[in-house]
C-alpha positions in Angstrom: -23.8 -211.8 -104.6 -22.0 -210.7 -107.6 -23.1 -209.1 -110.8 -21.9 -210.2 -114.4 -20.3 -207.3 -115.9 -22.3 -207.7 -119.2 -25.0 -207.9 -116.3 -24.0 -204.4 -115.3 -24.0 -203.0 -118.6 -27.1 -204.3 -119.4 -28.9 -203.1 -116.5 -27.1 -199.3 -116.3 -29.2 -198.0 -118.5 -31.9 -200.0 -117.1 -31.6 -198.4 -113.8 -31.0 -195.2 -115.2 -34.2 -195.4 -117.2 -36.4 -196.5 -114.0 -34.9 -194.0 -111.9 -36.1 -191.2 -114.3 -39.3 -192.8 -114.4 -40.0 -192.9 -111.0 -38.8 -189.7 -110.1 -40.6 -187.7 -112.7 -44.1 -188.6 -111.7 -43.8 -187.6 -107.7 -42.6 -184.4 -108.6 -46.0 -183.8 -110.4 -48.1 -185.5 -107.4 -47.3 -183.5 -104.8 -48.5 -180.4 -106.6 -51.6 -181.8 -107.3 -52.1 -182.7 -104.0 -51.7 -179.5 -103.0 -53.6 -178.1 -104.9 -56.2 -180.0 -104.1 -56.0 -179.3 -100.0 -55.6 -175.5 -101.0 -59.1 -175.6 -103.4 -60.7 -177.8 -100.7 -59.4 -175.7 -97.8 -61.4 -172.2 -99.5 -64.3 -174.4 -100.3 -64.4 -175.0 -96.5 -64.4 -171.2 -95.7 -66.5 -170.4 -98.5 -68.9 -172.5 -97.2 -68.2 -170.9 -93.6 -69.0 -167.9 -94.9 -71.8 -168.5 -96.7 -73.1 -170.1 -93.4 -72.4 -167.0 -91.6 -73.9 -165.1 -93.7 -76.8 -167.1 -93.9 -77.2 -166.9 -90.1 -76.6 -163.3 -89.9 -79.4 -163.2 -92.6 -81.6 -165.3 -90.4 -81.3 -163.1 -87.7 -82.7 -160.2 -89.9 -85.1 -161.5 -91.3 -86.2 -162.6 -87.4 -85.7 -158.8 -86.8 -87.4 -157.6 -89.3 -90.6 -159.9 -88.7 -90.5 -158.7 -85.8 -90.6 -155.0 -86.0 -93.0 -155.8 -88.5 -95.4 -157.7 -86.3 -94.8 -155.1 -83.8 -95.5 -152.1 -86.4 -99.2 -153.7 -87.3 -99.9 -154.2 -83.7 -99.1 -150.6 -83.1 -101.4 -150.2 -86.6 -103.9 -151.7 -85.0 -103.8 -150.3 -82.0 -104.1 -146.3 -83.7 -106.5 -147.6 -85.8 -109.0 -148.7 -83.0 -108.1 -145.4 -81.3 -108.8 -143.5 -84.7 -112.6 -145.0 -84.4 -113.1 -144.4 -81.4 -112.1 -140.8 -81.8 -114.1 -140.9 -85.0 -117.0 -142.0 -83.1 -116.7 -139.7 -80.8 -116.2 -136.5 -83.3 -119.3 -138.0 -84.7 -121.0 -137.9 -81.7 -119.7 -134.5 -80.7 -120.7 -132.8 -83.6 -124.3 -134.1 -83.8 -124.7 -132.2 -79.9 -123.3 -129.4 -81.4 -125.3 -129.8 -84.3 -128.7 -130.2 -82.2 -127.3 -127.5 -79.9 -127.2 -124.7 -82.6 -130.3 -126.1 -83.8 -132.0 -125.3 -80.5 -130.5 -121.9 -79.9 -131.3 -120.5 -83.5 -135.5 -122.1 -83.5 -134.8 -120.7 -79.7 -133.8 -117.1 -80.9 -135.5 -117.2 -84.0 -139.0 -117.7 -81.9 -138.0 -115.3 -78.9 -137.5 -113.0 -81.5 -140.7 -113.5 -83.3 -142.6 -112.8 -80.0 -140.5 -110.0 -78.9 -141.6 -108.0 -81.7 -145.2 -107.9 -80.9 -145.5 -106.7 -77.5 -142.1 -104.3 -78.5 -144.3 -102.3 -80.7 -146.9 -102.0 -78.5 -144.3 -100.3 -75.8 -142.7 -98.3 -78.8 -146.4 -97.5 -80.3 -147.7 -96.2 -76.9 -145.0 -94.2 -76.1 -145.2 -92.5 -78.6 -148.9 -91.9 -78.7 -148.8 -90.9 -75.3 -145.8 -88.5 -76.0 -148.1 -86.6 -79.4 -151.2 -86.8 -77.5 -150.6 -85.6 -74.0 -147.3 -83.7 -75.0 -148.7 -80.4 -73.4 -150.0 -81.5 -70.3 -146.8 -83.8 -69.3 -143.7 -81.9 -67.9 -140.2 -81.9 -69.0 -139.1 -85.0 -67.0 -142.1 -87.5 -68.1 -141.0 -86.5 -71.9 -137.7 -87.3 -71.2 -138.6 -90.8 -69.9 -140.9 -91.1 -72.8 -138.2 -90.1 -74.8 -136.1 -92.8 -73.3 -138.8 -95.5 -73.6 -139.0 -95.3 -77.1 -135.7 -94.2 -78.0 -134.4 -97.6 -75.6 -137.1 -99.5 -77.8 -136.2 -98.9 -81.2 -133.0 -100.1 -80.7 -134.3 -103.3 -79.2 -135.7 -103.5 -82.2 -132.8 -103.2 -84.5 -131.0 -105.9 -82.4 -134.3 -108.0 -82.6 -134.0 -107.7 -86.5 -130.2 -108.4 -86.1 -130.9 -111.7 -84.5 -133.3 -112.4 -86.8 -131.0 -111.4 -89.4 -128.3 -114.0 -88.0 -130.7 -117.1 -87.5 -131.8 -116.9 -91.6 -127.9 -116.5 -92.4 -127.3 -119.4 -90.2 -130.6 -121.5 -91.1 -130.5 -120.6 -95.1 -128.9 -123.3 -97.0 -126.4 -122.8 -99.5 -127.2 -123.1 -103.3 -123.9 -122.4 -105.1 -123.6 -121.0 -108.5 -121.2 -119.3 -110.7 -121.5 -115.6 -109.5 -120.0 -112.7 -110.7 -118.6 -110.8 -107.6 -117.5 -107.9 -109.3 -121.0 -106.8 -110.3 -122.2 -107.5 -106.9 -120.1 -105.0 -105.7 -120.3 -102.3 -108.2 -124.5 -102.5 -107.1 -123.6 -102.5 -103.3 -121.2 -99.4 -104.2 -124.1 -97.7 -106.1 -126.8 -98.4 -103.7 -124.5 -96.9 -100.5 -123.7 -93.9 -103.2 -127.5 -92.8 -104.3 -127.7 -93.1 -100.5 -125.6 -90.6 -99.4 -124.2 -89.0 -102.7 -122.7 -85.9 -101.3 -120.3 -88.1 -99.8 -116.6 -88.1 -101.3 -115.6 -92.1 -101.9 -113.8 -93.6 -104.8 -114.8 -97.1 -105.1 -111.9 -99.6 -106.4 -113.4 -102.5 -108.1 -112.0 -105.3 -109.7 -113.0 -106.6 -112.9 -114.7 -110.4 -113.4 -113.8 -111.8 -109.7 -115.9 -115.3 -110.3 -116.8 -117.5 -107.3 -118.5 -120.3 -107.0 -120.8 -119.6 -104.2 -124.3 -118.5 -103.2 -125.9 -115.1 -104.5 -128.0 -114.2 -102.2 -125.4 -115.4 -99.3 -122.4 -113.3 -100.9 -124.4 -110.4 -102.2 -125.2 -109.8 -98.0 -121.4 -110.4 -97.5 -120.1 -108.0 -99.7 -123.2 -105.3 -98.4 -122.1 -106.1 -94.8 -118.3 -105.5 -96.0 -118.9 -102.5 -98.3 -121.0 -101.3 -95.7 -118.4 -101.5 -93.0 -116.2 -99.5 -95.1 -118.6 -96.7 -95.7 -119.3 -96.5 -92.5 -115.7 -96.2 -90.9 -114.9 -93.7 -93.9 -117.7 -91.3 -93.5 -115.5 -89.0 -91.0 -113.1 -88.6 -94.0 -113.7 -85.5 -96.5 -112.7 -88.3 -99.3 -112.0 -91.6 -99.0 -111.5 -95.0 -100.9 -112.4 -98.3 -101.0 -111.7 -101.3 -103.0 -112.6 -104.7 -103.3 -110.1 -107.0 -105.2 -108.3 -110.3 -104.9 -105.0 -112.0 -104.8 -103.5 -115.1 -105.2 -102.1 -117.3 -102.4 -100.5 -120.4 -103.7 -103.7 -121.8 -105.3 -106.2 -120.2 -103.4 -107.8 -117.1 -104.3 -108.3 -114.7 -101.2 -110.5 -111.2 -101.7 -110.3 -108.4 -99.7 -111.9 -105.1 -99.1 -110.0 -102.3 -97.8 -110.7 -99.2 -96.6 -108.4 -96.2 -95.6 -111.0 -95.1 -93.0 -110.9 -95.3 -89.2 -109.2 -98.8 -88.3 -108.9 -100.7 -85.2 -106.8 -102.3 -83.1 -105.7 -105.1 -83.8 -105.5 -106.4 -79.6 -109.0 -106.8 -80.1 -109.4 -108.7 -82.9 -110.2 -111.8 -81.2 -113.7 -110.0 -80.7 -114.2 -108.6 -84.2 -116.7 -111.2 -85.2 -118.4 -111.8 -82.2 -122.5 -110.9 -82.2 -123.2 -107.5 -80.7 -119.3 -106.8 -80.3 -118.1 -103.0 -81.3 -114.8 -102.2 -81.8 -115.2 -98.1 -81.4 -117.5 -96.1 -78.9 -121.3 -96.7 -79.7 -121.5 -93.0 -80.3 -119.1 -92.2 -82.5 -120.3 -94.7 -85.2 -124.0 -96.2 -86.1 -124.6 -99.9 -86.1 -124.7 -102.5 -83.4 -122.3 -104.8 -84.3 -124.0 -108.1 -85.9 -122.3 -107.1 -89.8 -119.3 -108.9 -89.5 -121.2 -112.0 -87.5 -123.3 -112.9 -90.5 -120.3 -112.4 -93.0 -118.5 -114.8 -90.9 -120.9 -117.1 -90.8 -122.1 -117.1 -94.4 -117.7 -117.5 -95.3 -118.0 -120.4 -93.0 -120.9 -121.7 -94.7 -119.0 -121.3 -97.7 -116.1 -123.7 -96.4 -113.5 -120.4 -96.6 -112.0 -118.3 -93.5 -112.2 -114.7 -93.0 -109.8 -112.3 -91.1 -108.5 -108.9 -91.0 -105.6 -106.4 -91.0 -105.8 -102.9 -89.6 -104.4 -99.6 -87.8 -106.0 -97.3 -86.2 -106.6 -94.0 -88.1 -105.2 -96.1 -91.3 -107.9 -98.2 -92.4 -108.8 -101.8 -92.6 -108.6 -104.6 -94.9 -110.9 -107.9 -94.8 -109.7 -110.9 -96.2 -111.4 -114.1 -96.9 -111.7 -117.2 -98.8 -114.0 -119.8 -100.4 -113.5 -123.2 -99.7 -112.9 -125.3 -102.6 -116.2 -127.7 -102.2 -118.6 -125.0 -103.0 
């Protein structure tokens, strides 16, 4: 079919006019569309990812309830153990408690009726010995001489256990005491005692403790004592009683630069009736240190020493903080 020219040129710019329009509007589709997949295509893996992550949460949070659930059990569990070893300490320490109570009313009574019959042996003795000292021979006064000689010294560790049983039994009444005057009065008493002996006494000034008097002033004798003792083979000596600082705790000593001892048997140095040199080359039968041990324990502190022998010892010890 034919086309009128005036047709034609009527509809060239017609046809030009609809190509452009048509044209211009898919090229700006198709980059929409695009778009669109591309956006819709990371929303997808965001939301993968969030998924994944949500899972791997999940499974941590499963984990974690887990250890959690397993971490009280395990709670549990050492806490019903802690009772029961509570309950047991508790238990423990009230035998012990009843123990100790027994053997102190035990040697605190054997003691009491020791004595009696003691002097008796002792008093006899030595009547017999002044009475009939001319008509016994040599032999019978030695054996007398043992008798009473064997006695008095069951006496002395009679006293000693008697001595231990009121450390142990006395109850402690803390107060704010000045050790430093305690001292100076056990140094003066063991001076006016022997005062031809040669000893410089090194005392600190206003050591404080809160502790028992009468409990600490038997300490520092025992101590002082100790160091008097294991100086006297000295022409001059000295001893000092001071203190030092350990972190927060405050730890007195007394030191000596007498006779010493080794240290291989310290393990024994506080035991009752335990010597650490040959009974005859120094006086005492070895209850001193006992009772200061017990009256630091009573005090919630420790007690220990350092020595050498032929260079002196030092005692240390400690008051706990709740008296």
């Amino acid at each position: 079919m034919g086309v009128h020219p005036d047709m034609k040129q009527t509809q060239k710019p017609c046809d030009t006019k609809t190509t452009s329009e048509v044209s211009s509007p898919s090229k700006s589709v198709e980059p929409e569309s695009y778009e669109r997949e591309r956006v819709q295509e990371e929303l997808y893996w965001l939301v993968d990812k969030l998924e994944l992550r949500l899972t791997e949460t999940e499974a941590r949070l499963a984990e974690t309830k887990t250890r959690l659930k397993k971490e009280e059990a395990r709670r549990k569990k050492a806490q019903r153990e802690a009772n029961l070893l509570k309950d047991e300490l508790a238990r423990q320490t009230e035998s012990v408690a009843m123990v100790n109570g027994e053997l102190e009313s035990f040697s605190y009574s054997i003691s009491h009726d020791l004595r009696a019959p003691l002097r008796h042996v002792v008093g006899f003795s030595t009547a017999l010995l002044e009475d009939y000292n001319e008509t016994l021979d040599p032999a019978a006064q030695n054996y007398l001489d043992c008798v009473m000689r064997a006695g008095r010294k069951l006496e002395m560790l009679i006293e000693a256990l008697l001595t231990l049983s009121r450390v142990t039994r006395q109850e402690v009444t803390p107060a704010n005491v000045d050790l430093s005057q305690l001292a100076r009065q056990c140094a003066a008493s063991l001076q006016e005692a022997e005062p031809e002996r040669q000893v410089a006494f090194k005392i600190a000034d206003k050591l404080f403790a809160n502790a028992d008097p009468q409990l600490m002033r038997s300490a520092l004798e025992n101590l002082l004592g100790n160091a008097w003792k294991f100086t006297s083979q000295k022409g001059s000596a000295t001893i000092e009683f001071g203190c030092k600082k350990e972190g927060n705790t405050t730890v007195y000593f007394v030191r000596d630069d007498g006779a010493g001892f080794d240290l291989r048997f310290a393990d024994r140095l506080f035991g009752p009736f335990q010597r650490m040199h040959r009974e005859g080359e120094f006086e005492g039968i070895g209850t001193g240190l006992a009772a200061v041990q017990r009256i630091i324990h009573k005090h919630g502190g420790r007690i220990w020493a350092e020595a050498e022998v032929d260079r002196g010892a030092t005692f240390f010890f400690t008051l706990g903080a709740k008296h």
